[in-house]
C-alpha positions in Angstrom: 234.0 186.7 104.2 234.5 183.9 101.6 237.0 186.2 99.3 239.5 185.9 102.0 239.8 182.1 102.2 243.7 182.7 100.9 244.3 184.4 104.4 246.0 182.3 106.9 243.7 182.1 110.2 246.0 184.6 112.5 245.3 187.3 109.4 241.6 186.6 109.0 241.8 187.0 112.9 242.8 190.4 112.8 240.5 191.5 110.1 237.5 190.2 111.9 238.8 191.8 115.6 238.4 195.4 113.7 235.6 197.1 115.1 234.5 198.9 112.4 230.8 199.2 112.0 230.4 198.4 108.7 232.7 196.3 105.9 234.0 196.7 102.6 232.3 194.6 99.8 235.2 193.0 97.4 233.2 194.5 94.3 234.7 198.1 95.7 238.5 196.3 95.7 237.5 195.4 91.8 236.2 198.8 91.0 239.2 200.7 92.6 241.8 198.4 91.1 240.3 198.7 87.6 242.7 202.2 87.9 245.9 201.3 89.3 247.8 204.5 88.8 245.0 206.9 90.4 244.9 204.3 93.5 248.5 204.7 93.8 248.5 207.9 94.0 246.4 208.0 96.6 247.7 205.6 98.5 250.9 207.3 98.6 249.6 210.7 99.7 247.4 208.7 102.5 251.5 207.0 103.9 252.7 210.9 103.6 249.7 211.7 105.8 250.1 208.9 108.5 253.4 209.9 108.5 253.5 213.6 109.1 250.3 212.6 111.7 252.7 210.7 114.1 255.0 213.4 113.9 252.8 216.0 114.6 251.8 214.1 117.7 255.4 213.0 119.0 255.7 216.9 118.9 253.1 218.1 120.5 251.3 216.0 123.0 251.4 215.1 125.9 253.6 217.0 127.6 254.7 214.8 129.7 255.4 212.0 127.2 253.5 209.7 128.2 254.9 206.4 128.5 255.6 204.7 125.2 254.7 207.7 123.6 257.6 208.7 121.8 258.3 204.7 120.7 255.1 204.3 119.0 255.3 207.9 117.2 258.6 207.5 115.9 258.0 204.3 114.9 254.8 204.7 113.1 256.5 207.6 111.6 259.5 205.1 110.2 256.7 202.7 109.0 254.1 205.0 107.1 257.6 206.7 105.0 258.8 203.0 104.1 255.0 202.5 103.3 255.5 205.5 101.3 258.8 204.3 99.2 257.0 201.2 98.8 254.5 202.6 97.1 256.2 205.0 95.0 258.5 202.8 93.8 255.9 201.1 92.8 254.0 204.3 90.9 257.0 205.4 89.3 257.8 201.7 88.2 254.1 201.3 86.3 254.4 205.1 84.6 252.4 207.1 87.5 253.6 210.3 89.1 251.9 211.8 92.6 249.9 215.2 91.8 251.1 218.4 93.6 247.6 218.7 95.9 245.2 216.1 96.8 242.7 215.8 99.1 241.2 213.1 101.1 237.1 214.4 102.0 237.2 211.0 104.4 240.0 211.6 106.5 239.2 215.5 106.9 236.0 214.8 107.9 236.9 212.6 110.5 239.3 215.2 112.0 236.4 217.3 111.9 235.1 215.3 115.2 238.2 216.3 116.9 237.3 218.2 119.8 239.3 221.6 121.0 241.4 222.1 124.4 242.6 219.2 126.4 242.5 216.4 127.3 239.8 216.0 124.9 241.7 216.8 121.8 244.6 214.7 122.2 242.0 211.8 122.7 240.4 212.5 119.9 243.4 213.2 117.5 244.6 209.4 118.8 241.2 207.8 117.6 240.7 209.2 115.2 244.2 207.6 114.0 243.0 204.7 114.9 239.6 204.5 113.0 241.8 205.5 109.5 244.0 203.1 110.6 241.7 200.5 111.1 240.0 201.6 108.1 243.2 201.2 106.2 243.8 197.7 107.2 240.8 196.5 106.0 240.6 198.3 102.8 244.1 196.9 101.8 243.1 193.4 103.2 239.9 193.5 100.7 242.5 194.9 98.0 244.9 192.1 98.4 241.8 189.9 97.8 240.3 191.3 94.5 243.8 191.5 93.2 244.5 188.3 93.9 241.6 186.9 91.5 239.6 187.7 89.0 239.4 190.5 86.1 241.3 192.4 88.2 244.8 190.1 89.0 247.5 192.1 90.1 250.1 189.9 91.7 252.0 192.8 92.4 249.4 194.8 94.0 248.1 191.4 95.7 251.4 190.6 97.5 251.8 194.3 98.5 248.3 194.8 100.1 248.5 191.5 102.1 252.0 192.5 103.2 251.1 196.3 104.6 246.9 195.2 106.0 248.7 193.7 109.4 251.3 196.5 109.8 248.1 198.9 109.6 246.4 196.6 112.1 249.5 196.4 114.2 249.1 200.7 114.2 245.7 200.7 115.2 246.4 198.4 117.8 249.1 200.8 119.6 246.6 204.3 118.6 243.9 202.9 120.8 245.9 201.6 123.6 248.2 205.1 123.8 244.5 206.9 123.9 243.4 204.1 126.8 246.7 205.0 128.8 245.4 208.8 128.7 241.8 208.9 128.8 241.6 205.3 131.0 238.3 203.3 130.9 236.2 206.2 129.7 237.5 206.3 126.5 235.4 203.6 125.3 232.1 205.6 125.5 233.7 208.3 123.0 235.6 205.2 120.9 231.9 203.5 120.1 230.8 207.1 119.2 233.6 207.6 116.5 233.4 204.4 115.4 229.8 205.0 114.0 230.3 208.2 112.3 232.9 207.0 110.8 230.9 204.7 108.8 228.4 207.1 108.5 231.0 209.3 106.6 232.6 206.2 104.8 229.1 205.9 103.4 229.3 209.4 102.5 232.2 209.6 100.3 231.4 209.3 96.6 233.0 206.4 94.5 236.4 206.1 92.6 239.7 204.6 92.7 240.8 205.9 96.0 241.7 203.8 99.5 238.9 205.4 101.3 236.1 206.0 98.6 232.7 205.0 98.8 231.4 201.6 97.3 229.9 201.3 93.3 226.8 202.4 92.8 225.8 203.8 96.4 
C-alpha cells in the first residue's frame, strides 16, 4: 500500500481493517480522475442513494426499533445529504450538472442478494449497506491518493476524498454492528458470503470514471 504513505497511521488503520476481499489498484484512482465531471456525477447520485437507503430503513424495519436504530438511520441520513452538498457544490463550481437518471449496475446487483421475508431481509438490506459502504471508503481513500500526486493532481478532489473515506468507514462500522444486534453471532457466516460476491461483482462491472467501476483494462 505504498500510495498511501501520506495517511496518518489511525487512517491507514482503518483502510486495512476493511474486510473486503479484494483492493483497488491506484492506476483505477488515475483512470477515473482523468474525468472529473462524470465522477462527480456519480458520486453525487451514489450520496442521494445512501441517503434515501437510511431512510428507507428508519422507516421500515424493525418494528420494534431496535436499539440505536433510529440514531444511526437518521444520522447516516444527515451525513450522506451533507456528502451530497459537498459534492455538488463542488460539480456546479467546476461547470458539471447531475443527469436526470443514472444507474449504478454495482450497487443493484448487490441488492440483488437481498433475500425476501424476515428476518432474513432486514439482515441482508443492513450488509449489504455495509459492503457499499466499505466499498466506498476505500475507493475514496485510493482517490484521495491518485489525486494527491501525479498526472492526475487535484488538491481539491485530494482533500475532499481524504476528508469523506473515514466518515464512510465510520458508516460501515455502525451497518454491521446494527445487523450483529439483529441476527447475533450468526450473521458472520452470511457476512463472509456477501463479502465475496461482492468482489466477484466489483470484478464484474466494466471500466469508466465512476466510484464503483471496474479497474483499466480488466
Amino acid at each position: 500500500m505504498r500510495y498511501f504513505e501520506t495517511v496518518n497511521p489511525a487512517q491507514l488503520a482503518k483502510l486495512e481493517a476493511l474486510p473486503l476481499h479484494s483492493r483497488t489498484p491506484v492506476e483505477w484512482g488515475r483512470a477515473v480522475l482523468a474525468h472529473p465531471i462524470s465522477l462527480l456525477i456519480d458520486h453525487a447520485f451514489l450520496e442521494k442513494k445512501a441517503a434515501t437507503n437510511a431512510l428507507e430503513l428508519l422507516t421500515r424495519w424493525p418494528n420494534d426499533w431496535t436499539e440505536g436504530w433510529v440514531e444511526t438511520m437518521t444520522g447516516v441520513a444527515r451525513d450522506e445529504a451533507a456528502h451530497l452538498a459537498q459534492v455538488m457544490r463542488i460539480l456546479l463550481r467546476r461547470g458539471g450538472r447531475p443527469d436526470r437518471v443514472h444507474k449504478n449496475p454495482y450497487a443493484n446487483s448487490l441488492r440483488e442478494l437481498v433475500r425476501k421475508g424476515e428476518p432474513a431481509e432486514i439482515l441482508d438490506r443492513l450488509l449489504v449497506s455495509a459492503l457499499i459502504e466499505a466499498r466506498s471508503c476505500e475507493r475514496f481513500a485510493v482517490l484521495a491518493a491518485a489525486a494527491g500526486d501525479g498526472e492526475t493532481s487535484d488538491e481539491e478532489l485530494a482533500s475532499f476524498y481524504q476528508a469523506l473515506y473515514s466518515s464512510e468507514f465510520g458508516h460501515y462500522r455502525v451497518f454491521l454492528k446494527l445487523a450483529v444486534k439483529i441476527a447475533g453471532q450468526s450473521v458472520e457466516v452470511r457476512w463472509q458470503q456477501m463479502l465475496s460476491l461482492e468482489a466477484q461483482i466489483l470484478a464484474r462491472q466494466a471500466a469508466g470514471p465512476r466510484i464503483h467501476s471496474g479497474f483499466p483494462g480488466q
